[in-house]
matplotlib code that plots the C-alpha trace (Angstrom):
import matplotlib.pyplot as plt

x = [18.4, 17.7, 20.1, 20.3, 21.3, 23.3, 21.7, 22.5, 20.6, 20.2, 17.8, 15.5, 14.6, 10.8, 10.8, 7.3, 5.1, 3.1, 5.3, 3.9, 0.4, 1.5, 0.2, 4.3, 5.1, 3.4, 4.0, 7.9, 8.6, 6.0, 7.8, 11.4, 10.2, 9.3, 11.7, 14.7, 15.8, 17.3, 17.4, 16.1, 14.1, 12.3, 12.2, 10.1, 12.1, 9.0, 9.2, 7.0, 5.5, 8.7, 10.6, 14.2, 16.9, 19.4, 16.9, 16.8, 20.7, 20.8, 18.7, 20.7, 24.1, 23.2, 22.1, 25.6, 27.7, 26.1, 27.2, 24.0, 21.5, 20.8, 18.8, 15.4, 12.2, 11.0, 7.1, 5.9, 9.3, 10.7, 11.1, 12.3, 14.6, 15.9, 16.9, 18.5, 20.8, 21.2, 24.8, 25.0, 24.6, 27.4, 25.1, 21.6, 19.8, 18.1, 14.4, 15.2, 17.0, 14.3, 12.2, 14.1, 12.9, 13.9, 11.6, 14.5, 18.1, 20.5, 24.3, 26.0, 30.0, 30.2, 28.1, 25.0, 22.6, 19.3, 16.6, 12.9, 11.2, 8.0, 7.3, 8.0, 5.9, 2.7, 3.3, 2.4, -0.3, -2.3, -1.8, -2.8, -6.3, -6.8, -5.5, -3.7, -5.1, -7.3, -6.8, -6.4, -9.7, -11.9, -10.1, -10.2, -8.5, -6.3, -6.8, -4.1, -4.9, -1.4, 2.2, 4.4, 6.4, 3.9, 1.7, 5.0, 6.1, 2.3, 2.4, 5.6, 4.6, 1.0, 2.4, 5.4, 5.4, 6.6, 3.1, 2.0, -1.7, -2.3, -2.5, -4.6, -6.8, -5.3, -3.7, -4.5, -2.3, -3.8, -2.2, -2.8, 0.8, 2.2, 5.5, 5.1, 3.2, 6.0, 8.2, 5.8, 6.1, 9.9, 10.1, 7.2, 8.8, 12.2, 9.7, 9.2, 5.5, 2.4, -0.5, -1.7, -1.4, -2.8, -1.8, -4.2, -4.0, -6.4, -6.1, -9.8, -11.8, -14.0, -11.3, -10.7, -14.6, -14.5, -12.1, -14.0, -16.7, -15.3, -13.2, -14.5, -16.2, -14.6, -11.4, -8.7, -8.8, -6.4, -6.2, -2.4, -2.8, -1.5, -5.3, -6.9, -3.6, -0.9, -3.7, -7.6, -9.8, -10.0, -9.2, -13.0, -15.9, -19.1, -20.5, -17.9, -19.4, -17.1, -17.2, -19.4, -18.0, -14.6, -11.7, -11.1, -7.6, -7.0, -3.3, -4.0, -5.0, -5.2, -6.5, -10.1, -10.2, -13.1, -11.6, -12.9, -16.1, -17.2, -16.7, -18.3, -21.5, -21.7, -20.4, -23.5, -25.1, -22.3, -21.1, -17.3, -14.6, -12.9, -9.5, -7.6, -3.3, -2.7, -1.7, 0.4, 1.4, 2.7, 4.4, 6.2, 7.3, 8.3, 10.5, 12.3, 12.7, 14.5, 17.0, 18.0, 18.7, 19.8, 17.1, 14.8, 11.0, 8.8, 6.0, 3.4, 3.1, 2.7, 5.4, 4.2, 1.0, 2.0, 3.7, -0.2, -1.7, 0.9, 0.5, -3.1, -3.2, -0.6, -2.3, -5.9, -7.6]
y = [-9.9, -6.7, -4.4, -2.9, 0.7, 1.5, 2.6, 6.4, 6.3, 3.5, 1.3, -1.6, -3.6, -5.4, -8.3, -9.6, -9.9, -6.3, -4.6, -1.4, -2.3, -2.2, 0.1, -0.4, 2.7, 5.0, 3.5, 3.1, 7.1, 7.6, 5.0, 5.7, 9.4, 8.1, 5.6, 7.9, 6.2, 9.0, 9.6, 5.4, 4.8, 1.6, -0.2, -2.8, -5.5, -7.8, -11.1, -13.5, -16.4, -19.4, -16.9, -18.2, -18.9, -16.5, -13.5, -13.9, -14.7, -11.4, -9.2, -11.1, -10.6, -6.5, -6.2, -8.4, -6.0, -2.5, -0.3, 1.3, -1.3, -2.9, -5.5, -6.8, -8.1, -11.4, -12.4, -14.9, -16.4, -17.0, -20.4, -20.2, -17.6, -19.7, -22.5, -20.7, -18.6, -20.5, -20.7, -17.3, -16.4, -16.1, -16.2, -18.4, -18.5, -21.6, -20.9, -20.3, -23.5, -25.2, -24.1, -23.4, -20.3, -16.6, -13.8, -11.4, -10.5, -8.2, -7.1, -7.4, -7.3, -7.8, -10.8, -11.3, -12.9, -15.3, -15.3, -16.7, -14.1, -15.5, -17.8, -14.9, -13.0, -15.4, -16.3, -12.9, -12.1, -15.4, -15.2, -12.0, -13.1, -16.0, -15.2, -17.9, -21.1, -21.0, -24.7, -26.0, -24.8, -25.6, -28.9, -26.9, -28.5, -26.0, -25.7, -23.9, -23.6, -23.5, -25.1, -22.4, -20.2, -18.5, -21.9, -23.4, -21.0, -20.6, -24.4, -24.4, -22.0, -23.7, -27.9, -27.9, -29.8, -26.8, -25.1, -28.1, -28.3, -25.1, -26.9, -27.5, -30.8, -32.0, -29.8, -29.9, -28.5, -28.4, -27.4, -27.0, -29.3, -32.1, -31.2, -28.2, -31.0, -33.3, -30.6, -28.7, -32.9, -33.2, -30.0, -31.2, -34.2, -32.3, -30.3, -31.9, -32.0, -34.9, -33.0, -35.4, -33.7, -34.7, -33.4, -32.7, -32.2, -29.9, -28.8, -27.5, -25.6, -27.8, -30.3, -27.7, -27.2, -30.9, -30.7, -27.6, -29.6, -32.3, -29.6, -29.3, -26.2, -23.1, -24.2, -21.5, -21.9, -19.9, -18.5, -18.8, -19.4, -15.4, -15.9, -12.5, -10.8, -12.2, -14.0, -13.9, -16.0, -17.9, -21.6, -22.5, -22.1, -20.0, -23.5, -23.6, -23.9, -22.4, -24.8, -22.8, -20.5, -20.9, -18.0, -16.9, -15.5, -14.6, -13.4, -11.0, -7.6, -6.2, -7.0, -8.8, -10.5, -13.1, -15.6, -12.7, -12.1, -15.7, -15.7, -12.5, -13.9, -16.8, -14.5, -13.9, -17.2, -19.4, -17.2, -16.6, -13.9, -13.0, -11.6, -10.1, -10.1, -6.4, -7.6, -9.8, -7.2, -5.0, -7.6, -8.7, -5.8, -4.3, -7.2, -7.0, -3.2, -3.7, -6.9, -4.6, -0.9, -3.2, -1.0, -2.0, -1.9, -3.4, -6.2, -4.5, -1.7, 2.1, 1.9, -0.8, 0.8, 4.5, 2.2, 0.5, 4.2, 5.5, 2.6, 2.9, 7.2, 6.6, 4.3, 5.6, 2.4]
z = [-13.5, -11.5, -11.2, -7.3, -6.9, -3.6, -1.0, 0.0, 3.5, 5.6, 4.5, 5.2, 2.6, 2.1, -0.3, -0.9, -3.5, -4.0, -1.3, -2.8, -1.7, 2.1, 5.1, 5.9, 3.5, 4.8, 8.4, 8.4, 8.0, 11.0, 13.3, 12.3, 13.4, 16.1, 16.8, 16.6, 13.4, 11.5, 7.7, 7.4, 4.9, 3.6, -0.3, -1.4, -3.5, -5.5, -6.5, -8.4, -6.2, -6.1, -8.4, -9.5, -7.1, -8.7, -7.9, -4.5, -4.4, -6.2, -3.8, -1.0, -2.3, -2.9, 1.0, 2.5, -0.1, 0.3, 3.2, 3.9, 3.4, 6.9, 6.1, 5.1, 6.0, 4.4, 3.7, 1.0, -0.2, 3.5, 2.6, -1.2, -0.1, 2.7, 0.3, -2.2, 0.2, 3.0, 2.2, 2.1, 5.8, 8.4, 11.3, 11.2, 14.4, 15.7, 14.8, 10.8, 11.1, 12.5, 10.1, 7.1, 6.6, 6.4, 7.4, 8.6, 7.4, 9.8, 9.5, 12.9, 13.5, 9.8, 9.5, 7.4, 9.5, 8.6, 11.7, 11.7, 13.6, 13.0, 15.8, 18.1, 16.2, 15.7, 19.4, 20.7, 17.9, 18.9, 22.8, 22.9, 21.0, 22.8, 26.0, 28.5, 29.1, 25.8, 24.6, 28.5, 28.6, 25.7, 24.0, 20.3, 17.5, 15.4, 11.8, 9.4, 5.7, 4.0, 4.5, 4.6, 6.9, 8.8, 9.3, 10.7, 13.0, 14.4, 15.1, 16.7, 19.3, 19.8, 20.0, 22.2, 25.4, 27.6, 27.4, 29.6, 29.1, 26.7, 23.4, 20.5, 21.0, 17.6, 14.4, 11.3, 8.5, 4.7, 1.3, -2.2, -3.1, -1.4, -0.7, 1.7, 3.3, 3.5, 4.3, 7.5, 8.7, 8.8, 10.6, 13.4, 13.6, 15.5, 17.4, 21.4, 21.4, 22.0, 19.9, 17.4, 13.5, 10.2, 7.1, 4.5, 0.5, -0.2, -4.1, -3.7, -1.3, -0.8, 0.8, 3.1, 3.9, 4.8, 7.5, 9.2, 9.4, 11.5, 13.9, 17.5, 18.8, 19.8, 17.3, 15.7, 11.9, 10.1, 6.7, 5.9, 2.0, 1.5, -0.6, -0.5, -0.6, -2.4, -5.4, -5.4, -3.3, -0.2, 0.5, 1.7, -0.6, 0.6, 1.9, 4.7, 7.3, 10.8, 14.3, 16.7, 18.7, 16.6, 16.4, 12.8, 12.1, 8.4, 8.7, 6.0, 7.1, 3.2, -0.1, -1.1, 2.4, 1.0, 3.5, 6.4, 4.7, 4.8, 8.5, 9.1, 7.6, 10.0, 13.0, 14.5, 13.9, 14.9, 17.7, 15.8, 17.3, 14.3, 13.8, 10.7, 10.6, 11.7, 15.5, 13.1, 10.7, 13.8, 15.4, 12.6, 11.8, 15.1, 15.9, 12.1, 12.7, 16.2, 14.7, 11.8, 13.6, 16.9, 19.2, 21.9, 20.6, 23.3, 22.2, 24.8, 27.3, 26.7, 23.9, 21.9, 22.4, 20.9, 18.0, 17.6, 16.8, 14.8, 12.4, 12.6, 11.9, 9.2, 7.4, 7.6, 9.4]

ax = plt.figure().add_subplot(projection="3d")
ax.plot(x, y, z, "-o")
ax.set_aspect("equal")
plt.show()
């Protein structure tokens, strides 16, 4: 088992996968500069894909019990986390237990607190790509490779009744195993919302290149398999071929972004806007970063917008 070391400055903590491998550590210092955030400093805490229970009740029992470590941001085990420490948590706020998932931990009042920031944070990433009205006016399906946190919170902001006529035609949701399948359907099934969605086992890329070919023009099809960043590969094969017209989001913004290079290829041909996850990556981040130091950080406006270069001169893109 790991053994933590206490932190001696106030820390935020990033569990992931290859947290090293992240434009967030050489962003962090740069924002917390700016931010006013002084002496914090940021850690990465790895994990192996659906790593042991005890290891993440171990990371989460060092961050409750150390003074100075503040918190964390989740990615990757947001929902393998969640179920092993749900227990843990004093405070769990209604989107994490919609979803069962964790993508942020906070302290406040001497509570250890679970939230699900990502439907906040998807929601402005894909609004401010598409723009309003997107689905209202073109009818385009929504297809989401992979089951997990990111696919679930995305779907939550894109299906529920209150957005009137601004939703996807129909949704499709694909995975490699059946049970993040099952588990995505529970959680749609407590979500108010009259989009038709199918749920698709997909063990090979070419299952997922099956449904792109029967999704209606102008459609959002999303790479949120973590392949390209967190293992090698993409989930369609290079005979994909992308709905005309379609908007490509591969929620990765790092790594061998083969998902990204397939749609570049057809981008001229099939008329595709194409987007990578650093909107994302900014987003999530900037809303983790305000929960755990309890500041105000914008999501748009001359602030948010200072925050956008920062990132983008820190980490050389």
């Amino acid at each position: 088992m790991t053994h933590y070391k206490p932190a001696t400055e106030p820390t935020l903590y990033f569990i992931g996968v290859t947290t090293a491998k992240s434009s967030i550590m050489k962003v962090f210092p740069a924002w917390a500069e700016f931010l006013g955030l002084k002496d914090a400093v940021i850690k990465g805490i790895d994990f192996k894909l659906h790593d042991d229970p005890g290891a993440y009740r171990a990371a989460v029992e060092f961050i409750r019990d150390d003074p100075l470590s503040l918190g964390a941001l989740v990615t990757t085990h947001k929902i393998d986390l969640f179920a092993a420490c749900k227990d843990m948590f004093d405070v769990i706020d209604p989107h994490a237990t919609l979803m069962d998932e964790t993508s942020c931990i906070s302290k406040r009042d001497g509570k250890l607190v679970c939230h699900a920031k990502d439907p906040i944070s998807s929601g402005l990433s894909i609004d401010g790509f598409l723009g309003d009205g997107y689905f209202a006016r073109t009818g385009a399906d929504l297809f989401s490779m992979g089951a997990g946190g990111s696919t679930i919170a995305l779907t939550w902001h894109l299906m529920r009744r209150s957005r009137g006529a601004d939703v996807p035609g129909r949704i499709v949701v694909s995975n490699r195993s059946q049970h993040r399948l099952d588990e995505i359907k529970r959680i749609h099934a407590g979500i108010e919302s009259d989009v038709p969605v199918e749920y698709v086992l997909a063990p090979k890329p070419q299952d997922n290149d099956a449904v792109l070919a029967g999704l209606r023009e102008g459609s959002l099809v999303i790479n949120a398999t973590g392949l390209g960043k967190d293992a090698p590969g993409s989930p369609l094969s290079d005979a994909a071929v992308f709905p005309k017209r379609s908007v490509v989001w591969d929620l990765n913004y790092r790594g061998d972004l083969i998902f990204l290079d397939q749609a570049k290829a057809q981008r001229d041909a099939r008329a595709l806007q194409i987007e990578d996850g650093w909107t994302y990556f900014l987003h999530g981040w900037t809303q983790v970063i305000a929960e755990v130091f309890n500041i105000e950080i914008p999501a748009s406006g001359r602030i948010f917008d200072r925050i956008s270069e920062i990132a983008r001169e820190a980490a050389g893109r």
